[in-house]
C-alpha angles and dihedrals in degrees: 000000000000087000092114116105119254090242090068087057106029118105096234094193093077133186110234136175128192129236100258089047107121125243082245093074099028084064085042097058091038086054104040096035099038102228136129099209135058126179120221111220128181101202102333092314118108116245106159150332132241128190146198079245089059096059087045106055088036084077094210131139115251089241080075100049092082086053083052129089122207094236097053079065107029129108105241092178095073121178106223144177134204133244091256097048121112132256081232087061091049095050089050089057091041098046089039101048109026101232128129107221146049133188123229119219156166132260085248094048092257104152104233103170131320129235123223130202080249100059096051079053094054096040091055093044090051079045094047099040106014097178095056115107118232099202084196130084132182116255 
């Protein structure tokens, strides 16, 4: 049933931020987009991750997110997954180490779209009751 491969599910127009991004615009994309993750490219390489998790557990007040880069905060070590990976892949990361989203990437560390925990969810509803409408969409 997750044998599909994770390029069939990603959302391939991603949200990124770079490293020298400030903290200010990284809470203003997590607030206005909705979103929790957020991949940092240089160029279109990966080279972390930083979540709404991250500000939180920074502890710091939102005056001193414009003081703040993104790669003082980020996560360089990034767990990822390939185009040609299965959904199954993405629902054992997911299920072993209790994040939400994986970026997708190329041998060569191109970002190419990013899976999230929801996806996987939708993915197996439309699976399980194809016929059944979902009236949201993600941004």
């Amino acid at each position: 049933m997750m044998n599909d491969p994770i390029s069939s599910i990603m959302t391939t127009k991603v949200v990124t931020v770079r490293p020298d991004d400030t903290l200010e615009a990284v809470k203003d994309i997590l607030f206005f987009k909705h979103i929790h993750h957020i991949p940092v490219v240089d160029g279109r390489k990966l080279v972390g991750i930083i979540t709404s998790y991250d500000l939180v557990k920074l502890g710091r007040c939102r005056e001193e997110y414009r003081q703040i880069k993104v790669e003082e905060v980020m996560t360089r070590k990034v767990a990822t997954l390939e185009p040609t990976d299965k959904i199954g892949a993405a629902a054992q990361v997911f299920l072993e180490n209790l994040f939400h989203g994986i970026p997708i990437i190329t041998e060569a560390r191109d970002l190419v779209g990013i899976v999230t925990s929801l996806d996987v969810l939708r993915y197996n509803f439309h699976k399980e009751y194809p016929e059944h409408r979902i009236y949201w969409e993600p941004v």
